[in-house]
py3Dmol code that shows the C-alpha trace and the ligand (Angstrom):
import py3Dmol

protein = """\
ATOM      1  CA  UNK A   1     -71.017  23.200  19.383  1.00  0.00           C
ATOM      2  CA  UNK A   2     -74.038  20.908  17.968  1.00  0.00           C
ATOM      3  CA  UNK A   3     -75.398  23.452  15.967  1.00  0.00           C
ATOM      4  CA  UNK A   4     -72.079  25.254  14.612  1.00  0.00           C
ATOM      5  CA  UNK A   5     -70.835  21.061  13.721  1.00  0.00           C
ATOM      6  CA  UNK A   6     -74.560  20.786  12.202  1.00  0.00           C
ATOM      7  CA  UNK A   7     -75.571  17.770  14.220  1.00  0.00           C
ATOM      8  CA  UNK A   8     -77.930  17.034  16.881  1.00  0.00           C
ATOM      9  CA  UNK A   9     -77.090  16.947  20.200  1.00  0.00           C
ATOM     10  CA  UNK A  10     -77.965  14.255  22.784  1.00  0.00           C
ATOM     11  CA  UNK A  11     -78.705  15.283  26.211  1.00  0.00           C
ATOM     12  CA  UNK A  12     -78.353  12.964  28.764  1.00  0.00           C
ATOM     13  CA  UNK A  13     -80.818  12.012  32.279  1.00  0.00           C
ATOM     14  CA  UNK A  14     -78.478  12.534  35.412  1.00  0.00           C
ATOM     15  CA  UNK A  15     -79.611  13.130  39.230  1.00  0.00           C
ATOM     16  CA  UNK A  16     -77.371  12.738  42.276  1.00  0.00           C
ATOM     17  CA  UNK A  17     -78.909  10.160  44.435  1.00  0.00           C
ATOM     18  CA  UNK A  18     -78.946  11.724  48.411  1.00  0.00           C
ATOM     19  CA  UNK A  19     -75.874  10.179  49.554  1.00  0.00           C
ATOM     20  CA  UNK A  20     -73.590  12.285  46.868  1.00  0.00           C
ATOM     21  CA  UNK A  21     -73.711   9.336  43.928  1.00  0.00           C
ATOM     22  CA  UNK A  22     -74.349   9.768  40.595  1.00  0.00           C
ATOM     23  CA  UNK A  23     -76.682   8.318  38.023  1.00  0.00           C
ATOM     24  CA  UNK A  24     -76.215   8.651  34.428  1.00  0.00           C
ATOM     25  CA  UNK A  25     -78.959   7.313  31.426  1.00  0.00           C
ATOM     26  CA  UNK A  26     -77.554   7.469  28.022  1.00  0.00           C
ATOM     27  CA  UNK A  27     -81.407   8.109  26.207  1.00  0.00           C
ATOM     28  CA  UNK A  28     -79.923   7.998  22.484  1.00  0.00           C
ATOM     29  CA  UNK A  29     -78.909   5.577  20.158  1.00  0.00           C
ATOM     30  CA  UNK A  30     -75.085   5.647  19.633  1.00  0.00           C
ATOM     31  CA  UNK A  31     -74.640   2.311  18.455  1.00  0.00           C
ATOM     32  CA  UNK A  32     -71.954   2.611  15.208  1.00  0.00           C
ATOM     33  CA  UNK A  33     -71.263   6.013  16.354  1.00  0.00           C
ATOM     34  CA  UNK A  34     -68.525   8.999  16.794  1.00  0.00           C
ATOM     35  CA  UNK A  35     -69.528  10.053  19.985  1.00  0.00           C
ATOM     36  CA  UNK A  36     -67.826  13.188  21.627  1.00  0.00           C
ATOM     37  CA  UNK A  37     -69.338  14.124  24.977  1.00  0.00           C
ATOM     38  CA  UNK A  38     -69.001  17.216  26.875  1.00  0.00           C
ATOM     39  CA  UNK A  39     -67.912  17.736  30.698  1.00  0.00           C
ATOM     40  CA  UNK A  40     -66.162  20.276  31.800  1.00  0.00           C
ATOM     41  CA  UNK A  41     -64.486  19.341  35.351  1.00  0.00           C
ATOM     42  CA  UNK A  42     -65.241  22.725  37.569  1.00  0.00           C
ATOM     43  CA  UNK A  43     -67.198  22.991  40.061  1.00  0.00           C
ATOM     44  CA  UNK A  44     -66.670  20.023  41.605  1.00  0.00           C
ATOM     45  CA  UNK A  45     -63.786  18.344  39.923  1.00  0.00           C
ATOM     46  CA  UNK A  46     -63.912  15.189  41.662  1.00  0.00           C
ATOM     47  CA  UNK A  47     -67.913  14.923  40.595  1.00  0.00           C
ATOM     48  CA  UNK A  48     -67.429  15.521  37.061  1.00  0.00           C
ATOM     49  CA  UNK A  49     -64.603  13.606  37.120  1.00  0.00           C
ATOM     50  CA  UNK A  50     -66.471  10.470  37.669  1.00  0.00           C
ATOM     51  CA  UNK A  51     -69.708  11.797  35.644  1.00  0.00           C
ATOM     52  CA  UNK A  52     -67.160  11.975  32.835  1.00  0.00           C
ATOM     53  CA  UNK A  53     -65.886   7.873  33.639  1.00  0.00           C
ATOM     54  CA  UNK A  54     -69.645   6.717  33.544  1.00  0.00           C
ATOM     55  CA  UNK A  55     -70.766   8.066  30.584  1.00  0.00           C
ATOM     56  CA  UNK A  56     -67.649   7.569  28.641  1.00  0.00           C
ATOM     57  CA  UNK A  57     -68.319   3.739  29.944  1.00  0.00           C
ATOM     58  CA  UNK A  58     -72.043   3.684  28.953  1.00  0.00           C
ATOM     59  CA  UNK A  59     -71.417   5.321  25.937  1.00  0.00           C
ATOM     60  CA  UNK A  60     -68.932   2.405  24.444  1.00  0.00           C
ATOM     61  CA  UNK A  61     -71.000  -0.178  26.305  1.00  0.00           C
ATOM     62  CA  UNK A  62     -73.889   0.981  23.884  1.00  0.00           C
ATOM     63  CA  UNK A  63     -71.510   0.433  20.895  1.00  0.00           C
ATOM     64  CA  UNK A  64     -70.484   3.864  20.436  1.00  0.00           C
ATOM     65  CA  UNK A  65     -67.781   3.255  17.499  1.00  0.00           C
ATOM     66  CA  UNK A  66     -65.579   5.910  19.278  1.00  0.00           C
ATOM     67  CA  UNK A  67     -65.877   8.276  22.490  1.00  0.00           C
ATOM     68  CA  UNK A  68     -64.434  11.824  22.541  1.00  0.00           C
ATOM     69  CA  UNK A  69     -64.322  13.106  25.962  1.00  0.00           C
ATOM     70  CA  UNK A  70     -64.174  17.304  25.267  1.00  0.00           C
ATOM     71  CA  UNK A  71     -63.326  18.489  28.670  1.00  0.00           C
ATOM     72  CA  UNK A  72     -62.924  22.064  28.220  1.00  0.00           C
ATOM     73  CA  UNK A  73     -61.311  22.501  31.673  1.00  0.00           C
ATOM     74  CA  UNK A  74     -59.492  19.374  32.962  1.00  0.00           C
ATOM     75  CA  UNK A  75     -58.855  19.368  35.957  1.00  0.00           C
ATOM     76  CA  UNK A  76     -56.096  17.888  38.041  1.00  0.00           C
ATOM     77  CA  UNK A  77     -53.495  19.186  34.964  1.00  0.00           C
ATOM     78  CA  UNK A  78     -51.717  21.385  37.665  1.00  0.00           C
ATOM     79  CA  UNK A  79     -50.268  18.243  39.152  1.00  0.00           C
ATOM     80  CA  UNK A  80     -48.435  16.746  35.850  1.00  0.00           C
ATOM     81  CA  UNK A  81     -45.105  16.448  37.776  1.00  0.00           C
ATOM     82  CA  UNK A  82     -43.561  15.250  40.859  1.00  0.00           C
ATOM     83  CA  UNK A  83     -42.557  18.302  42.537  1.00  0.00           C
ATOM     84  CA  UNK A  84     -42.176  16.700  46.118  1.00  0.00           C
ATOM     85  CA  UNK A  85     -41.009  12.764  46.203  1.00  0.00           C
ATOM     86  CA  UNK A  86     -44.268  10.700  47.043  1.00  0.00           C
ATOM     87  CA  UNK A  87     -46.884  12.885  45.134  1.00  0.00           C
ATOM     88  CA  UNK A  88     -49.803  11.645  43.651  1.00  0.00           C
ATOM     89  CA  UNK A  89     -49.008  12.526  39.370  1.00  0.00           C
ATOM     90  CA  UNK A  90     -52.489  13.625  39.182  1.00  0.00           C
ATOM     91  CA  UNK A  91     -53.041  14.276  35.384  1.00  0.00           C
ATOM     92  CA  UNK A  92     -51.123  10.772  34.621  1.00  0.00           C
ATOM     93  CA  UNK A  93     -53.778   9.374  36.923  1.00  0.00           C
ATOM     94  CA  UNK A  94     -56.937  11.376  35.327  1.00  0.00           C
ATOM     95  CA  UNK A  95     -55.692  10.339  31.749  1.00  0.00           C
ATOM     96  CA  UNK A  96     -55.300   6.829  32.343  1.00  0.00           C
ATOM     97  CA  UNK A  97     -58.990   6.313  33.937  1.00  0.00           C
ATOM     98  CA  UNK A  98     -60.354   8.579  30.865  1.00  0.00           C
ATOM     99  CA  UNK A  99     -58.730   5.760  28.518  1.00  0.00           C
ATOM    100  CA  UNK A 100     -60.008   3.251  31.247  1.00  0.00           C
ATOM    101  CA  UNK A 101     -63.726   4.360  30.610  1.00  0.00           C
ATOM    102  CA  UNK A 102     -63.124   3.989  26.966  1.00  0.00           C
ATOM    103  CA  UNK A 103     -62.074   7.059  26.090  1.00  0.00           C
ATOM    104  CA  UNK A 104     -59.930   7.608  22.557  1.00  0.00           C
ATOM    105  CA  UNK A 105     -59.099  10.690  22.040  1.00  0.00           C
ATOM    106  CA  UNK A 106     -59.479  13.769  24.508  1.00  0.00           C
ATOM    107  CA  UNK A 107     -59.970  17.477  23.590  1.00  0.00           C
ATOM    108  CA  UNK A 108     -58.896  20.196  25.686  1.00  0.00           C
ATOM    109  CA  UNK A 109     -58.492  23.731  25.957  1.00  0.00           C
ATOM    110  CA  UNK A 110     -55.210  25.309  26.968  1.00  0.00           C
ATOM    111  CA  UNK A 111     -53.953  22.921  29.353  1.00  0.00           C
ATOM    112  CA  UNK A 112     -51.969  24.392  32.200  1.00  0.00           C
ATOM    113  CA  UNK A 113     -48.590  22.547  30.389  1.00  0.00           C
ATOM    114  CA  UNK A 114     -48.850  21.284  27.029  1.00  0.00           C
ATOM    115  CA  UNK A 115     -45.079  19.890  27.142  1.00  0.00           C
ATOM    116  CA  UNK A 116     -46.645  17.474  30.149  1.00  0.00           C
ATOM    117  CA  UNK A 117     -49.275  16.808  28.252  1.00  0.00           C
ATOM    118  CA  UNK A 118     -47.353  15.551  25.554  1.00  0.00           C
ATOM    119  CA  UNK A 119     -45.069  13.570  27.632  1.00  0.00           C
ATOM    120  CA  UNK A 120     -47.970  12.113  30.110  1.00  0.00           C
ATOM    121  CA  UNK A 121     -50.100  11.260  26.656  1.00  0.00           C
ATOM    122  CA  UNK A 122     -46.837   8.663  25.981  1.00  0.00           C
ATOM    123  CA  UNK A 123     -47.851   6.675  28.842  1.00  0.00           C
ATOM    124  CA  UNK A 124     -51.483   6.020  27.530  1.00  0.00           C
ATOM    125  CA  UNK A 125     -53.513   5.645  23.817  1.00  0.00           C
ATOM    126  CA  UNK A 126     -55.366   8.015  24.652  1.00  0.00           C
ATOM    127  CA  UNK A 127     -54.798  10.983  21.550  1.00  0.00           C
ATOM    128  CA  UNK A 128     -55.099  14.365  22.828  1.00  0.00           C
ATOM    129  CA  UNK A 129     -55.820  17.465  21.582  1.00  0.00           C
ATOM    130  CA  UNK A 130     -55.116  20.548  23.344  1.00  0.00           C
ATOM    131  CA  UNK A 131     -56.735  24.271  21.548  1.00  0.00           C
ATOM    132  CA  UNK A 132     -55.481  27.221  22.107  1.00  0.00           C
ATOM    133  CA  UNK A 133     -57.885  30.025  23.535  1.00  0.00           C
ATOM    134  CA  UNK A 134     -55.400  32.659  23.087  1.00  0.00           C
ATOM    135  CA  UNK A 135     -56.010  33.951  19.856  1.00  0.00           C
ATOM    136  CA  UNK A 136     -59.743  34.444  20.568  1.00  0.00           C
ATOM    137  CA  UNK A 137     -58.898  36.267  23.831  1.00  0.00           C
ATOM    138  CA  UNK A 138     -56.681  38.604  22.562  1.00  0.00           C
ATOM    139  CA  UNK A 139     -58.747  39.063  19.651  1.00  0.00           C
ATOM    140  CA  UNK A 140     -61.679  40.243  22.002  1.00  0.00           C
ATOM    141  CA  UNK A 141     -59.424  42.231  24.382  1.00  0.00           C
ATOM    142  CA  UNK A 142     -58.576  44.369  21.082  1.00  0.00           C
ATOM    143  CA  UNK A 143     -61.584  44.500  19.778  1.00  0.00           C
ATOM    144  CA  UNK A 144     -62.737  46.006  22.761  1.00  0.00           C
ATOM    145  CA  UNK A 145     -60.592  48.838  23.812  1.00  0.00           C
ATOM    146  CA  UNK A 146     -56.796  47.532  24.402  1.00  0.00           C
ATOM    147  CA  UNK A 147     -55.733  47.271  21.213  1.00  0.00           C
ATOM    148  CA  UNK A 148     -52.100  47.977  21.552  1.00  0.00           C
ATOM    149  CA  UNK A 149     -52.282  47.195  24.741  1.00  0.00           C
ATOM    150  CA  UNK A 150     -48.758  45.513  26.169  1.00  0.00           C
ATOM    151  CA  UNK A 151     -49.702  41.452  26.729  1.00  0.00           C
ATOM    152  CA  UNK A 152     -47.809  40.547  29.974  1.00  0.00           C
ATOM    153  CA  UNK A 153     -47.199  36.682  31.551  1.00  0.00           C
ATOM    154  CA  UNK A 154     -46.571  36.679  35.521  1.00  0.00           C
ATOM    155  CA  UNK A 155     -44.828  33.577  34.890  1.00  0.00           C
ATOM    156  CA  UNK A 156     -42.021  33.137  32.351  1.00  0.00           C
ATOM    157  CA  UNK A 157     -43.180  29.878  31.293  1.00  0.00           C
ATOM    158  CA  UNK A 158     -45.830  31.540  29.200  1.00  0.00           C
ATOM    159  CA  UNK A 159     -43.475  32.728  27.410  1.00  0.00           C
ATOM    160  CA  UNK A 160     -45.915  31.450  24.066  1.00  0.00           C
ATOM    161  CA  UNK A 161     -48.929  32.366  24.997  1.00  0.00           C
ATOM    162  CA  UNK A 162     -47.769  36.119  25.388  1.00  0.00           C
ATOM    163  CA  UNK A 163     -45.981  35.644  22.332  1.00  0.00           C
ATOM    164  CA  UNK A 164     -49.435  35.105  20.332  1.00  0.00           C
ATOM    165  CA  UNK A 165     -51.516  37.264  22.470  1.00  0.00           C
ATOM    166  CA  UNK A 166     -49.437  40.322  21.507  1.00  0.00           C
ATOM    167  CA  UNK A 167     -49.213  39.430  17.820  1.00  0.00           C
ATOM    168  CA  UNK A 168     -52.901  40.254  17.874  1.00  0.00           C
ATOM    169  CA  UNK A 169     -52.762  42.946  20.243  1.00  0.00           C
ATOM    170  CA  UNK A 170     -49.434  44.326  18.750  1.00  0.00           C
ATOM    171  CA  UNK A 171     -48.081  46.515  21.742  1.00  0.00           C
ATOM    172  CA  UNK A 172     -45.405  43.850  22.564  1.00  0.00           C
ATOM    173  CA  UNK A 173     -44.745  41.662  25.353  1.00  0.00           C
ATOM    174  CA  UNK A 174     -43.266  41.261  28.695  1.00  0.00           C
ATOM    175  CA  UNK A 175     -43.302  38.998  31.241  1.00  0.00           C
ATOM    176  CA  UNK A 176     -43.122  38.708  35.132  1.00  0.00           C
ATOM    177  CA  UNK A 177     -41.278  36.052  37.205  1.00  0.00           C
ATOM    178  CA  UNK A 178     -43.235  33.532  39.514  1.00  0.00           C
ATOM    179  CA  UNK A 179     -42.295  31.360  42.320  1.00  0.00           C
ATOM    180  CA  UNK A 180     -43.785  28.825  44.463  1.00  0.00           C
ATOM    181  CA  UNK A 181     -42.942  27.477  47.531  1.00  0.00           C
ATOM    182  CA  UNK A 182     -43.377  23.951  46.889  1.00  0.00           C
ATOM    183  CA  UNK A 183     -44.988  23.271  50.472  1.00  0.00           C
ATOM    184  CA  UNK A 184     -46.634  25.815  51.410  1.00  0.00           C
ATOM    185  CA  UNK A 185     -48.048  26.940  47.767  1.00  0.00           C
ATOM    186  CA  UNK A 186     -47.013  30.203  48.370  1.00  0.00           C
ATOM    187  CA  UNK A 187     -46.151  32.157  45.181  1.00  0.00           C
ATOM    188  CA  UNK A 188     -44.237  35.338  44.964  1.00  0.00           C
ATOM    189  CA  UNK A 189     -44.204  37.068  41.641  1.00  0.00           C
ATOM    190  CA  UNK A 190     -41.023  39.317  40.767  1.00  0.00           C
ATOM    191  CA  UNK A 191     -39.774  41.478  37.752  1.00  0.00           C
ATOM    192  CA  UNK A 192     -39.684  45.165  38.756  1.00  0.00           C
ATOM    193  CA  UNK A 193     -38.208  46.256  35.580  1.00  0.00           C
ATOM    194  CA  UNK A 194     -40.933  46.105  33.216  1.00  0.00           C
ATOM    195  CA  UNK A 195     -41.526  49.294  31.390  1.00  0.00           C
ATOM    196  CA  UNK A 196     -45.616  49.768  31.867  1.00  0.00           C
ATOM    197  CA  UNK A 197     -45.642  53.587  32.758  1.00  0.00           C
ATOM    198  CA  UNK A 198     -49.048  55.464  31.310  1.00  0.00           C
ATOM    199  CA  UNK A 199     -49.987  52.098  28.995  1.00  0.00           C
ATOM    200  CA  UNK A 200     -52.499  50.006  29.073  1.00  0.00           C
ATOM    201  CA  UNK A 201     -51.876  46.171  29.582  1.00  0.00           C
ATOM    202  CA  UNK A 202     -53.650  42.866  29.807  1.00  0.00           C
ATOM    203  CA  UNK A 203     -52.203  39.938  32.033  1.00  0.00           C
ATOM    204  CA  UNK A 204     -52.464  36.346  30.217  1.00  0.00           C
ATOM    205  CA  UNK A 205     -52.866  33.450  32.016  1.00  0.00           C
ATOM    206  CA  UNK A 206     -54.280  29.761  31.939  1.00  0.00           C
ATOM    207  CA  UNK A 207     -56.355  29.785  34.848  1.00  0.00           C
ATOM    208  CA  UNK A 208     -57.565  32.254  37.740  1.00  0.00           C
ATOM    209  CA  UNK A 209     -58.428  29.930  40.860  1.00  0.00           C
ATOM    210  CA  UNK A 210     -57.890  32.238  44.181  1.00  0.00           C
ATOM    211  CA  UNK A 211     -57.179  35.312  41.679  1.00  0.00           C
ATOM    212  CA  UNK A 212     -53.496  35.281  44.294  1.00  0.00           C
ATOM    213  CA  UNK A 213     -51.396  35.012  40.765  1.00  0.00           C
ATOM    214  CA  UNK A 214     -53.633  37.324  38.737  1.00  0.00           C
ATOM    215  CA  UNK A 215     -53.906  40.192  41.514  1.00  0.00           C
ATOM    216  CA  UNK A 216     -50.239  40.275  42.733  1.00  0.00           C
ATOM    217  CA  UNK A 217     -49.035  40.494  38.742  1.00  0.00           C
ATOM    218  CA  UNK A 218     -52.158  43.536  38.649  1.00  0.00           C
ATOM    219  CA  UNK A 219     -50.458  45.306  41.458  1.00  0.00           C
ATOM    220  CA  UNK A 220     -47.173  45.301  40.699  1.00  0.00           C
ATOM    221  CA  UNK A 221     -47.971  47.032  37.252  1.00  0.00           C
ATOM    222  CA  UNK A 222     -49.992  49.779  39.088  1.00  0.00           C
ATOM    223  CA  UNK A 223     -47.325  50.233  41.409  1.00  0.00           C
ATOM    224  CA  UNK A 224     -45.330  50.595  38.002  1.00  0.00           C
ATOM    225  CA  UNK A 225     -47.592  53.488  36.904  1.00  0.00           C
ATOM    226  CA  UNK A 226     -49.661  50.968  34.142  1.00  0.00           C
ATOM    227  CA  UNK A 227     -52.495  52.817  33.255  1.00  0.00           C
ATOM    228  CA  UNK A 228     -55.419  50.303  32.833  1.00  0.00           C
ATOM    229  CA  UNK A 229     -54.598  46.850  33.493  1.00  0.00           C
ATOM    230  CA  UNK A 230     -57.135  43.696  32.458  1.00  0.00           C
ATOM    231  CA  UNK A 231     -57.137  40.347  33.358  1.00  0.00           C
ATOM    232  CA  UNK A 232     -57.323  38.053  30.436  1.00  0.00           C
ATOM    233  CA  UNK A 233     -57.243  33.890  31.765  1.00  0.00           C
ATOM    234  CA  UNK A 234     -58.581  30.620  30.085  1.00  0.00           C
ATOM    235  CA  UNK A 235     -60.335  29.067  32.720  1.00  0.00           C
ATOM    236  CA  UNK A 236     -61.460  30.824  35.638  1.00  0.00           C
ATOM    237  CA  UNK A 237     -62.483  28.717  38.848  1.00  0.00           C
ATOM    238  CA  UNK A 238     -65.213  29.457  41.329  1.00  0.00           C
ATOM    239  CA  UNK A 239     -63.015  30.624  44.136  1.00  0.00           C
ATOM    240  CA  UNK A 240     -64.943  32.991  46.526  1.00  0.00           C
ATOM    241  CA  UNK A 241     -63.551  36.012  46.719  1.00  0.00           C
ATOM    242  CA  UNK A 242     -61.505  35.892  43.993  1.00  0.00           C
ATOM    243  CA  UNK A 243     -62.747  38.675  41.474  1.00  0.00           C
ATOM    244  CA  UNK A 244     -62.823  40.905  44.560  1.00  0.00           C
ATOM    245  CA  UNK A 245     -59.372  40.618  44.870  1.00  0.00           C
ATOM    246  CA  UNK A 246     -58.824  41.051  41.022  1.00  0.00           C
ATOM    247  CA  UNK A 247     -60.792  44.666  41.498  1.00  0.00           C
ATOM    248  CA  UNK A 248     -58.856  45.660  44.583  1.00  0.00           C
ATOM    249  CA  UNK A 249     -55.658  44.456  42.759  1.00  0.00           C
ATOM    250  CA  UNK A 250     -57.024  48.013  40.260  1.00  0.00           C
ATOM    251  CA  UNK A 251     -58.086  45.105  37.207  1.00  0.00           C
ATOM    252  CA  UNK A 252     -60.395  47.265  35.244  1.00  0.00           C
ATOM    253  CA  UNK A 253     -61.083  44.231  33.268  1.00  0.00           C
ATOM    254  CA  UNK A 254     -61.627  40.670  33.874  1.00  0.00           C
ATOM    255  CA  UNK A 255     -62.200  38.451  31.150  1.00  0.00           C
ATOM    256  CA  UNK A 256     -62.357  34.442  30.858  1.00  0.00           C
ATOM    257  CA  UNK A 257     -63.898  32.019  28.464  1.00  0.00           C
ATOM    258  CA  UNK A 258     -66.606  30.175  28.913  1.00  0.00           C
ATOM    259  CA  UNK A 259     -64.475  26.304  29.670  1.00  0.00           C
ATOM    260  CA  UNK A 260     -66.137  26.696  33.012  1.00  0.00           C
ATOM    261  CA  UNK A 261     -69.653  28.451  33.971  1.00  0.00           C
ATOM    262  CA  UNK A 262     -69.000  31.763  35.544  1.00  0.00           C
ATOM    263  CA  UNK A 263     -70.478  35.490  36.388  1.00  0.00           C
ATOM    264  CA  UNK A 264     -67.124  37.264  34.445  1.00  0.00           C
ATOM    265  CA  UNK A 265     -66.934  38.399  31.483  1.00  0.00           C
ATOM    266  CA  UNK A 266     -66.958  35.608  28.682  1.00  0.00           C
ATOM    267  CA  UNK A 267     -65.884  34.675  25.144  1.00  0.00           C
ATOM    268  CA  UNK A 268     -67.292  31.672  24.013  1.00  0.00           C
ATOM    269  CA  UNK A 269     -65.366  28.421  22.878  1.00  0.00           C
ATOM    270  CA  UNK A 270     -67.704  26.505  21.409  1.00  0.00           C
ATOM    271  CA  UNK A 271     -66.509  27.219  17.990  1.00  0.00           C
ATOM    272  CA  UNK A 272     -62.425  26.458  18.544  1.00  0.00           C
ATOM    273  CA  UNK A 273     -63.968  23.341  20.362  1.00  0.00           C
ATOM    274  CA  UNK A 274     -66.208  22.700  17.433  1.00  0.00           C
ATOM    275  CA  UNK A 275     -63.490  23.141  14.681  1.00  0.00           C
ATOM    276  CA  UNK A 276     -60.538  20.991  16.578  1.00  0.00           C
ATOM    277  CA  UNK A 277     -63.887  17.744  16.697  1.00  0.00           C
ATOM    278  CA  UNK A 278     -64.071  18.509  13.096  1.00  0.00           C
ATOM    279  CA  UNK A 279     -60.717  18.163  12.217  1.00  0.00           C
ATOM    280  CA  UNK A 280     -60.000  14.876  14.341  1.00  0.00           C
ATOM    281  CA  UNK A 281     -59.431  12.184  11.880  1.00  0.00           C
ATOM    282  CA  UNK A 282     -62.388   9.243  11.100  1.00  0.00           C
TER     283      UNK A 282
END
"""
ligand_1 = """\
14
LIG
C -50.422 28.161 37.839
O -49.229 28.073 37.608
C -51.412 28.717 36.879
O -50.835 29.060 35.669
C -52.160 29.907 37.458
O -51.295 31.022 37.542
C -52.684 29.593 38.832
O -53.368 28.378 38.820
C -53.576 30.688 39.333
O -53.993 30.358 40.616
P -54.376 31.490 41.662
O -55.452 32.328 41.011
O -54.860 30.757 42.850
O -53.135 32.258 41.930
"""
view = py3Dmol.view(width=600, height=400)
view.addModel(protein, "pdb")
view.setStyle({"model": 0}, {"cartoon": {"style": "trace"}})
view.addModel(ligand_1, "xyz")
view.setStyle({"model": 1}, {"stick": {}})
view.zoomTo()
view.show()
């Protein structure tokens, strides 16, 4: 992102002391400065989390002019309603200690609801920016091998991100139907009548955690007779045994960015992530 923005970067001295605390050293001078830090929260949400709280902290305590968190992945953005009464609303909670640290304005990539977002920004001062990885997915997927290939949601509140992804792909869109048991988790996905027979299609989504979502959507469109199916998601989380369950699912494909560090496939988002810093106003 430094180099593409055509500054330096700072790195910073960190060590986790042997009872699971961290230590953070700002080693720059940021004093007068824009700074915009980078921490994406997986692995270990709850770590980075509160990596994220002490640098922002140190960073304004320094007399950084301004502090950009860019959290590719934020975590906790699942949890940006109150499905059951007495729920903790976790991304109200995460964006109000980001502003507590000092935080101004926070960049993200495709947030799991950007209408929550919206709404949950109102309760702080905190300005957000959320980028859309779509385009540059889609864009990869055709560029290598499913171009035409039928972009498909297993949830019909993706309804927009399909939307883009097959304006790039251009073989149309479809969607499937999820539920969730709200106590259990469970989620059952539905929508049998989906035309898919001998084409290829790639399944959009925001995140892959246990790969449950991705692989039951994969299955049903092999059932369906789809011929090659690929798995296309933001942010995919180190769950163990999820990509095996992606391949048994028949995903010939699976393809994430690179919001959190992982063995799959990868397109890189340092650029979208660079442009949206650039275009924050001074
Ligand atoms: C949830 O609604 C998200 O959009 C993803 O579908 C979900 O987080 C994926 O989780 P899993 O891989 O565990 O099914």
């Amino acid at each position: 992102m430094a180099r593409r923005m055509g500054v330096e970067p700072l790195f910073i001295n960190h060590k986790i002391f042997p009872d699971g605390e961290n230590y953070i050293r700002v080693t720059g001078e940021v004093e007068g400065e824009t700074v915009a830090f980078v921490q994406t929260t997986a692995p270990e949400p709850d770590r980075k989390l509160m990596q994220a709280f002490l640098l922002a902290r140190t960073l304004g305590d320094l007399g950084a002019r301004r502090v950009v968190a860019v959290i590719p992945y934020l975590a906790y953005a699942r949890q940006d309603k109150r499905f059951l009464r007495g729920e903790a609303l976790s991304l109200d909670v995460v964006l109000g200690l980001l502003e507590a640290s000092g935080v101004s304005d926070l960049v993200v990539v495709d947030v799991h609801n950007e209408e929550s977002l919206s709404n949950l920004e109102n309760n702080h001062r905190l300005r957000v920016t959320n980028v859309s990885a779509v385009n540059l997915l889609a864009g990869y997927m055709r560029d290598t091998g499913f171009q035409g290939a039928l972009s498909l949601s297993p949830d019909l509140g993706r309804r927009g991100v399909v939307e883009k992804a097959s304006k790039v792909l251009g073989g149309g869109m479809a969607f499937f139907e999820k539920t969730r048991d709200r106590v259990t988790g469970e989620t059952a996905i539905t929508g049998g009548s989906v035309e898919v027979e001998g084409r290829d299609v790639v399944v959009f989504d925001d995140i892959i955690s246990s790969g449950g979502t991705m692989s039951k959507a994969i299955q049903a469109l092999r059932e369906l007779g789809a011929r090659r199916v690929a798995a296309a998601c933001t942010h995919v989380l180190p769950v163990p045994g999820a990509f095996e369950r992606l391949r048994n699912a028949g995903a010939v494909r699976v393809v994430a960015t690179d919001t959190v560090e992982s063995s799959y496939e990868t397109v890189s988002v340092a650029g979208l992530l660079a442009e949206a810093l650039q275009g924050l106003d001074r």
